[in-house]
C-alpha positions as CSV (number, residue, x, y, z in Angstrom):
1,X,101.7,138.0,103.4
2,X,98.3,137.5,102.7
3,X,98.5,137.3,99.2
4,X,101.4,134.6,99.9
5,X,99.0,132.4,101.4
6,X,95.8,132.9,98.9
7,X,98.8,131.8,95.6
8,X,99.6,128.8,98.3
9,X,96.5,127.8,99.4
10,X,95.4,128.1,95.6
11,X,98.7,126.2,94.3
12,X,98.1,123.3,97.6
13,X,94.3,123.2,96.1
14,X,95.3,122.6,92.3
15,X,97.8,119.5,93.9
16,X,94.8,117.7,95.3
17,X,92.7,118.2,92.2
18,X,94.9,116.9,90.2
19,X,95.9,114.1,92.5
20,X,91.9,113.1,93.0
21,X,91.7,113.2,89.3
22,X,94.6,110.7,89.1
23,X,93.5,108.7,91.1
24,X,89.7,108.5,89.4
25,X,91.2,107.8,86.4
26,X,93.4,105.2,88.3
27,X,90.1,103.7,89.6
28,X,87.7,103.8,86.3
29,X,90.4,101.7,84.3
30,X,91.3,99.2,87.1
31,X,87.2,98.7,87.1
32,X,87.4,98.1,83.6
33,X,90.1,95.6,84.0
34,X,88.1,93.4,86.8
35,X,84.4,93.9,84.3
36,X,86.6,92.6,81.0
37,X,87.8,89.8,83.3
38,X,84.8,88.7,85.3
39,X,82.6,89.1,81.8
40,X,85.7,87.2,79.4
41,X,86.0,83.4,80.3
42,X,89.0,83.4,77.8
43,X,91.5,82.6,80.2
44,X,89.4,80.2,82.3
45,X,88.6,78.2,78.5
46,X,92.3,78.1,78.2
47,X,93.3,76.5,81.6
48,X,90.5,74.1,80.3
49,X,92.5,72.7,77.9
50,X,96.0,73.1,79.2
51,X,94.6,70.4,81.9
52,X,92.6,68.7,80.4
53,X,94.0,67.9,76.5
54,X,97.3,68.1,77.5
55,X,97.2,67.4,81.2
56,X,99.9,66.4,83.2
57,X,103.4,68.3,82.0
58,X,106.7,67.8,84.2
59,X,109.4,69.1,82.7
60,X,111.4,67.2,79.9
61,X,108.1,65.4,79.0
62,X,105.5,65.3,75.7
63,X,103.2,66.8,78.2
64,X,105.6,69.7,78.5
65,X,106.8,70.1,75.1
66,X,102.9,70.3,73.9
67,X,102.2,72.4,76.5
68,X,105.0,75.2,75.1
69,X,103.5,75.2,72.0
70,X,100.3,75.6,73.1
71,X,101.2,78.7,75.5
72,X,103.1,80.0,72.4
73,X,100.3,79.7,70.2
74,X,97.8,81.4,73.0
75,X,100.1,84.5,73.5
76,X,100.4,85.2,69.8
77,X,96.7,85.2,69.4
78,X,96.8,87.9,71.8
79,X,98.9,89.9,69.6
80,X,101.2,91.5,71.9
81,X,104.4,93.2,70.4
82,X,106.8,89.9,70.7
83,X,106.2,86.5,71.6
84,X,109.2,83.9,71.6
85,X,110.6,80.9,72.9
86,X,113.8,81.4,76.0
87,X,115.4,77.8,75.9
88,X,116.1,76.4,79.0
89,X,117.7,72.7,79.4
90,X,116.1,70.0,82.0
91,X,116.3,67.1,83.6
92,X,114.1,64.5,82.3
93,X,112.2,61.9,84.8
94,X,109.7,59.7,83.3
95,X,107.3,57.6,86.2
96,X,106.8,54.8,84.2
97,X,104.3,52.2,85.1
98,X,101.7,52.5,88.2
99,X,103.4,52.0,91.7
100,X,103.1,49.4,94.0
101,X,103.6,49.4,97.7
102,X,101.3,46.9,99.4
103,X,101.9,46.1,103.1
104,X,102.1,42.5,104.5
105,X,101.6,41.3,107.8
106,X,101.5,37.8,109.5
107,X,98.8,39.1,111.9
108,X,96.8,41.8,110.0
109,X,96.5,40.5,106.8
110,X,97.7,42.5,103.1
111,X,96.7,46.0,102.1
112,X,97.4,48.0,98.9
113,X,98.4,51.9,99.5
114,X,98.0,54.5,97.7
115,X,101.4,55.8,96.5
116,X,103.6,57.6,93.8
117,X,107.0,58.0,92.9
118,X,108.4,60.9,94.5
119,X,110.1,63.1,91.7
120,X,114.0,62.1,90.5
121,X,113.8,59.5,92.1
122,X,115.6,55.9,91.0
123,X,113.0,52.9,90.7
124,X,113.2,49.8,92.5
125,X,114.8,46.4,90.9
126,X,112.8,44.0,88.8
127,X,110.6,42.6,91.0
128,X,110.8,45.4,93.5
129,X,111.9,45.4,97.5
130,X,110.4,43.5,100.1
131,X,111.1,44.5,103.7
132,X,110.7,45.5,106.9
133,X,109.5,48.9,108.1
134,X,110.9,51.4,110.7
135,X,108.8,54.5,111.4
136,X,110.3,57.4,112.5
137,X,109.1,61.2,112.5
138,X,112.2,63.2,111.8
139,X,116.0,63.6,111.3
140,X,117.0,63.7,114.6
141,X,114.8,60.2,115.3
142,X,116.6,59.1,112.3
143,X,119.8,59.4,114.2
144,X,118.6,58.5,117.3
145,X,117.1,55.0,116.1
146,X,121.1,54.3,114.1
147,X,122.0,52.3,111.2
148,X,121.6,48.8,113.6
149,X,117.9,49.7,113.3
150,X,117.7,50.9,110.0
151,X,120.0,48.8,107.5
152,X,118.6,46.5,104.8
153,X,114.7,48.2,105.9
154,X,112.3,50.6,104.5
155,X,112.3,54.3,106.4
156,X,109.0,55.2,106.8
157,X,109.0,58.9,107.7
158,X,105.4,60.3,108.8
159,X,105.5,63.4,110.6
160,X,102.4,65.3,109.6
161,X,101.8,69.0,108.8
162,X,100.4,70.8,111.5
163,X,96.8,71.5,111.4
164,X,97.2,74.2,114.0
165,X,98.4,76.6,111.7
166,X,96.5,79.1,110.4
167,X,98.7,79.2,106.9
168,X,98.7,75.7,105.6
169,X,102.3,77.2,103.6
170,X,103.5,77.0,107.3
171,X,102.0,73.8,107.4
172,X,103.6,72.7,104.6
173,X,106.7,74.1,105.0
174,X,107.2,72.2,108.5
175,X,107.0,68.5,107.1
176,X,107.7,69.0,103.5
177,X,111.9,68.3,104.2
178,X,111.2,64.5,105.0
179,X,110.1,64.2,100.9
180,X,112.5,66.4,99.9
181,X,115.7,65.0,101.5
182,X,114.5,61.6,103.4
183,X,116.0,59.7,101.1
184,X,119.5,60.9,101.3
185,X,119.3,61.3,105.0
186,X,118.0,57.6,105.6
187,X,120.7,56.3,102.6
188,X,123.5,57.4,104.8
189,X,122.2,54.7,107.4
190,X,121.8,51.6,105.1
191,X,118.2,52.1,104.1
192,X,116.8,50.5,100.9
193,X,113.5,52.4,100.5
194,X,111.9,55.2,101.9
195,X,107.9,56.0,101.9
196,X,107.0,59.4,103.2
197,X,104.0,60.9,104.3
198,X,102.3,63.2,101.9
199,X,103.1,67.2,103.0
200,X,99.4,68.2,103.3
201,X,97.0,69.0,105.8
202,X,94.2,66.6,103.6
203,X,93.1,63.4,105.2
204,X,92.4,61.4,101.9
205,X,93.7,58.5,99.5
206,X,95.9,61.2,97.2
207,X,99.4,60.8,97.3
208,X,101.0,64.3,96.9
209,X,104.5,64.0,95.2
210,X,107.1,66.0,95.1
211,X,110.4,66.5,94.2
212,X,113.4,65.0,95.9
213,X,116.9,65.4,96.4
214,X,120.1,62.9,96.2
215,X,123.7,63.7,97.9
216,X,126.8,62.9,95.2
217,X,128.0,61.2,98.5
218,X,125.3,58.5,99.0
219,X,124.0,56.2,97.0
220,X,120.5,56.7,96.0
221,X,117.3,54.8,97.3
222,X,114.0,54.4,95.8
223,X,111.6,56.8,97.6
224,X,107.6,57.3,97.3
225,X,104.9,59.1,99.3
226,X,101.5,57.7,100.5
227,X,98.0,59.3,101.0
228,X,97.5,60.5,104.5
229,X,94.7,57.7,104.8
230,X,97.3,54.9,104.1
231,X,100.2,56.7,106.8
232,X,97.7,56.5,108.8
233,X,97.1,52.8,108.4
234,X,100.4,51.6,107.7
235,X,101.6,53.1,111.5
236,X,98.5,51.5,113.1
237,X,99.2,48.2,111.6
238,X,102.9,48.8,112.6
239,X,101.8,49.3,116.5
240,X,100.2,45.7,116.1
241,X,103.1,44.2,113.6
242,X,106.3,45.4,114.3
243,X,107.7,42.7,111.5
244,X,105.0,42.9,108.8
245,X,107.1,43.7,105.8
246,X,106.1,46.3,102.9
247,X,106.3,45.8,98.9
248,X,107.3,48.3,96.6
249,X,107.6,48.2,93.2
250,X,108.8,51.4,91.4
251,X,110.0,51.4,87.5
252,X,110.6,55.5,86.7
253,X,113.8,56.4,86.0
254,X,116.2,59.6,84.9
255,X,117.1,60.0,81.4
256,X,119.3,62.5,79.9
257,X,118.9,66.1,80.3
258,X,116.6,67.9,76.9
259,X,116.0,71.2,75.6
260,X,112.7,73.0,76.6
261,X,111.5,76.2,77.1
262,X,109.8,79.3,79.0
263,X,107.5,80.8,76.6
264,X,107.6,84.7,77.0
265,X,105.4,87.9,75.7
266,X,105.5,91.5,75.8
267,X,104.1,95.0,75.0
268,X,106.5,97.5,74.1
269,X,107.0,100.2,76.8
270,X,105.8,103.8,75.2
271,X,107.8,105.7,77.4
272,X,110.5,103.2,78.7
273,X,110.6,100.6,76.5
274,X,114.0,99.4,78.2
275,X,112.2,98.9,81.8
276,X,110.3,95.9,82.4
277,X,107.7,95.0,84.6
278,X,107.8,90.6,84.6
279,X,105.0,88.8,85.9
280,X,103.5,85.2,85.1
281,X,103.7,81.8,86.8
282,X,105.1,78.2,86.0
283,X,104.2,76.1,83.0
284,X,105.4,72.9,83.8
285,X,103.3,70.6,86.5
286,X,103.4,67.3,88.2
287,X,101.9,64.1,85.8
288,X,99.8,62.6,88.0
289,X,97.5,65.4,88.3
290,X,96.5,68.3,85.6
291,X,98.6,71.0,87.2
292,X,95.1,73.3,87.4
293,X,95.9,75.2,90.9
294,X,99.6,74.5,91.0
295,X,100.6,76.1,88.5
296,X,98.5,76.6,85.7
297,X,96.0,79.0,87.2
298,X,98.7,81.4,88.0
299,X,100.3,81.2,84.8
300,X,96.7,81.7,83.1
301,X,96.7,84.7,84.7
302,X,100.0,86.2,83.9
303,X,98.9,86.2,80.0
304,X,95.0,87.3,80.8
305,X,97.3,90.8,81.8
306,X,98.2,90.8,78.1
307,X,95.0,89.8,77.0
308,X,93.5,92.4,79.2
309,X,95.8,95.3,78.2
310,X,95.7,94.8,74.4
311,X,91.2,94.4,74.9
312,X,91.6,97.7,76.2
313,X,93.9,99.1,74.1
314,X,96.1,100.2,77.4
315,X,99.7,100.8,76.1
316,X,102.0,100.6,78.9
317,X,104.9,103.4,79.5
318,X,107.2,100.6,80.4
319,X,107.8,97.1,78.7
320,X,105.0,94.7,80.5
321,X,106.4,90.8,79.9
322,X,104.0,87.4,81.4
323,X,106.6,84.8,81.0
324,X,105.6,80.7,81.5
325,X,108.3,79.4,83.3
326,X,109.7,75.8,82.5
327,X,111.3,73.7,85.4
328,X,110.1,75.6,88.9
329,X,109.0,71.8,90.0
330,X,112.5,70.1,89.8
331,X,115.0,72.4,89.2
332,X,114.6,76.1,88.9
333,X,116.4,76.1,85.4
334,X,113.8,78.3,83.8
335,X,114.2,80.5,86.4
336,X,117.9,80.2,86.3
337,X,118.0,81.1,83.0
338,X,115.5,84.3,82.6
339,X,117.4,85.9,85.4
340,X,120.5,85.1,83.9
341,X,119.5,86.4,80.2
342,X,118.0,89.6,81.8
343,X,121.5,90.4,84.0
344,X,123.3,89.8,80.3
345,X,121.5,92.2,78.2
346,X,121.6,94.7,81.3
347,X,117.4,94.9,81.6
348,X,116.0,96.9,84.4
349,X,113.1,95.1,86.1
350,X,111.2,97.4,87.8
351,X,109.0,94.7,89.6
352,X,108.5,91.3,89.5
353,X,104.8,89.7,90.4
354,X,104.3,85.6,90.3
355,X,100.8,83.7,91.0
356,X,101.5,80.4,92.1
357,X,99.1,80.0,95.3
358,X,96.9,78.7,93.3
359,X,93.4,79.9,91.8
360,X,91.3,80.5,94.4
361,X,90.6,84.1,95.9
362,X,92.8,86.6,96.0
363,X,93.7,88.3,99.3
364,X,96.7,90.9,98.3
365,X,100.3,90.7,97.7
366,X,103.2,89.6,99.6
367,X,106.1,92.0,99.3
368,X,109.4,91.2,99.1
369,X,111.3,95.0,98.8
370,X,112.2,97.8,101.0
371,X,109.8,99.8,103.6
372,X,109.6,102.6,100.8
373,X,108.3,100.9,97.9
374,X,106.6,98.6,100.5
375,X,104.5,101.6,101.4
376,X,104.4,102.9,98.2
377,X,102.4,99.3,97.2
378,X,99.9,100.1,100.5
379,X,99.0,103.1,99.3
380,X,97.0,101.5,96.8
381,X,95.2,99.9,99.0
382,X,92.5,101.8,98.7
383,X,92.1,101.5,94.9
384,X,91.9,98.1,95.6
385,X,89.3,97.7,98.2
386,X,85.8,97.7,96.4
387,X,87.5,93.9,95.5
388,X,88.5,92.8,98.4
389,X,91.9,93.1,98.4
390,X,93.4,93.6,101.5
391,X,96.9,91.5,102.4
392,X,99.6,93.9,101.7
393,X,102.4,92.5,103.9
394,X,106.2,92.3,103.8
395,X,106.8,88.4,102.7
396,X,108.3,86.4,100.0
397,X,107.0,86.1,96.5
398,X,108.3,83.1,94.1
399,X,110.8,81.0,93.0
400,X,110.5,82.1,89.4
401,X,111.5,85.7,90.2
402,X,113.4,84.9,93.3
403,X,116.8,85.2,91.1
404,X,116.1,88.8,90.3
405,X,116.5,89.9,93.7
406,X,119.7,90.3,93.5
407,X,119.5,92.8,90.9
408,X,118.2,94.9,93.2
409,X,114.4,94.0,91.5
410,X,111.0,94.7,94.0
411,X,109.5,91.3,94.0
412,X,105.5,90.6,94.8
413,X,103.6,87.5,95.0
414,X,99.5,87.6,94.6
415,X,98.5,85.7,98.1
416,X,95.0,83.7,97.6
417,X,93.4,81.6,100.2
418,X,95.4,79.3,101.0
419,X,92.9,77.0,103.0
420,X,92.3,74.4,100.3
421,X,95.7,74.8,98.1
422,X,97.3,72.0,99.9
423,X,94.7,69.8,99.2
424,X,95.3,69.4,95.2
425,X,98.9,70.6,95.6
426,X,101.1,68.2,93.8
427,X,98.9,65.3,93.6
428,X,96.3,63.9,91.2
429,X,93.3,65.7,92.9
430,X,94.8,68.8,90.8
431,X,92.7,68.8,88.3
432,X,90.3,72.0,86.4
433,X,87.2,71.2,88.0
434,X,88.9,72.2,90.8
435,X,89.4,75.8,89.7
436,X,86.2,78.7,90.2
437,X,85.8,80.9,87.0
438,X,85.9,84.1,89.0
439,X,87.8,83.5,91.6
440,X,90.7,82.8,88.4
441,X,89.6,85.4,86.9
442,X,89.5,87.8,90.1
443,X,93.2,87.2,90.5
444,X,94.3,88.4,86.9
445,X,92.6,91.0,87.4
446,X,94.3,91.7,90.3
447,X,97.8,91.2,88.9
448,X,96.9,93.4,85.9
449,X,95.4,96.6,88.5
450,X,98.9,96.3,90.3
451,X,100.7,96.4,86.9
452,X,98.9,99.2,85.9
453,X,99.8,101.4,89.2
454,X,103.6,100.4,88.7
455,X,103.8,101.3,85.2
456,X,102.0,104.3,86.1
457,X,103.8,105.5,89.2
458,X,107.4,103.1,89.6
459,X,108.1,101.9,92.9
């Protein structure tokens, strides 16, 4: 009996050896991976130029076509096993000319706002509406004030986020349905125009765009946002003027639908070439911004994993794959189409990881999966640690992987702070200067640490 225990005590000792050597080695290369990021500015040089020589890139656009080429180009000089093109068809909305919207008022005088187009949206006529302006908060005051009120005017709809939050995503998410379906909820009671608030927790003269949705049912209206500044003004001057009448002028319109692209790389798995591990953000932007936080810092830092890998000459067991996705701003139909392509060649994704918080520090990850490979996911936490990574909750992840869900895929999104995000978000204050070299660089990083422990040990 005693001899039992000695081989068992010996046999339990030689487990956690092992294990504590595992998980040294686990920690050496996950350092290495943070020191070639924080000490290789390649990726932050090459969100440079995405914003700033090509800029602005909603989908269907030159901006967008350039920037596929460009991506392309940037992954291939990484040298992974395969780089190609996935095409992926899109709508095509063009803004066209500055917008106008200037209010004018018998008592208070005239005053130019600061507006855009909201996205899809029709334009006005030549010479744009003119009319008066009824100011409601939400759907149900929609309702409540009728068509009587509301025909042949302007719905003005300024319900702002709420500053109480702690998450400005629940901020956002509890006034961003005014942009996305005012206009179809304000067409069904004889409105010509609607202006909306912009969804952010800012007070400044951006307008934040966005896009927004039609019904086949109603016919559309032109519909913009304003800067938080100008909502401001325009329901103060509307407290004093009840009749002052507003002017917007609005030439962007749909075209037909073109061929674009996500822009995909991988290593070859060593071990399970078959299994893939997906990861990346969103190529495509909004144009009157550079697209810096939302989303070209998070798809950055899907192909810094590649660059990081092939500096350090890791070869993954499994396939590792950053993909750009087109068309997450309008219509999902990159998305759409990778999930779709993956489900017909009968790929097994073992995870799927998206950045698209934005560039600033990372927290953790938000977990969409099951308690097991939830907890699997914690027990890194400690690897993690010496950089500060802490968030690693039970939550959603991204659009771009959303459609692999059903496919029975775990599904993680890196969480940053989100305290500033909704500042640039969608509006022309995202622009690279905006962005922190190490805090871009701590979040690829980050994403590659994560990829390494999957690959290593599944989930």
């Amino acid at each position: 009996m005693r001899k039992l225990i000695i081989i068992t005590l010996s046999l339990l000792l030689t487990v956690l050896i092992k294990v504590s050597h595992a998980q040294n080695q686990d920690s050496v290369m996950i350092r290495k991976m943070y020191t070639e990021a924080l000490t290789n500015p390649a990726g932050y040089k090459n969100l440079e130029y995405l914003c700033t020589k090509i800029g602005g890139r909603i989908c269907g656009t030159a901006g967008a076509r350039e920037a596929v080429q460009y991506v392309k180009k940037l992954m291939e000089g990484m040298k992974p096993d395969t780089v190609y093109l996935q095409p992926v068809k899109v709508k095509h909305w063009e803004r066209g000319n500055k917008e106008i919207a200037q209010i004018v008022s018998k008592k208070k005088g005239k005053k130019d706002l600061h507006v855009c187009s909201l996205g899809t949206s029709i334009g006005t006529e030549d010479g744009g509406i003119k009319a008066e302006v009824v100011e409601v908060h939400n759907f149900d005051e929609l309702k409540t004030t009728g068509r009587k009120a509301i025909e042949g005017k302007i719905v003005f709809f300024n319900r702002a986020a709420d500053e109480s939050r702690i998450n400005t995503f629940e901020s956002y998410g509890g006034a961003v349905d005014q942009r996305a379906r005012g206009a179809m909820q304000a067409a069904r009671f004889g409105a010509l125009a609607v202006i909306v608030r912009s969804a952010t927790t800012a007070h400044d003269n951006f307008p934040h765009t966005g896009v927004q949705h039609y019904a086949d049912t109603v016919k559309p209206i032109p519909a913009m946002c304003v800067s938080t500044n100008d909502a401001d003004l325009l329901s103060s001057w509307l407290k004093e003027d009840p009749s002052l009448k507003l002017n917007m002028n609005m030439n962007c319109i749909n075209l037909p639908e073109v061929l674009s692209a996500n822009v995909i790389g991988e290593i070859r798995g060593s071990e399970h070439p078959e299994e893939v591990i997906v990861f990346g953000g969103h190529l495509d932007s909004w144009d009157i911004g550079e697209g810096a936080h939302d989303d070209g810092a998070g798809m950055i830092q899907g192909l810094e994993v590649l660059r990081i890998y092939k500096a350090l000459g890791i070869k993954p067991k499994h396939t590792i794959r950053a993909v750009a996705f087109m068309d997450e701003e309008i219509a999902q139909r990159g998305a759409a189409a990778y999930a779709e392509t993956a489900k017909k060649k009968g790929e097994k994704h073992i995870a799927g990881i998206e950045a698209d918080r934005g560039g600033a520090s990372p927290w953790g990850f938000s977990i969409d999966a099951p308690d097991p490979q939830l907890n699997k996911i914690r027990s890194w936490k400690p690897v993690f640690s010496p950089y500060n990574l802490w968030f690693f909750e039970k939550g959603g992840s991204g659009v771009d992987i959303h459609n692999l869900k059903e496919q029975g895929t775990p599904l993680i999104g890196l969480v940053t702070d989100p305290q500033r995000y909704f500042d640039y978000h969608h509006s022309g204050n995202d622009t690279f200067d905006k962005v922190n070299v190490r805090e871009l660089e701590l979040g690829a990083a980050a994403i590659a640490g994560l990829v390494y422990l999957i690959d290593n040990y599944g989930l």
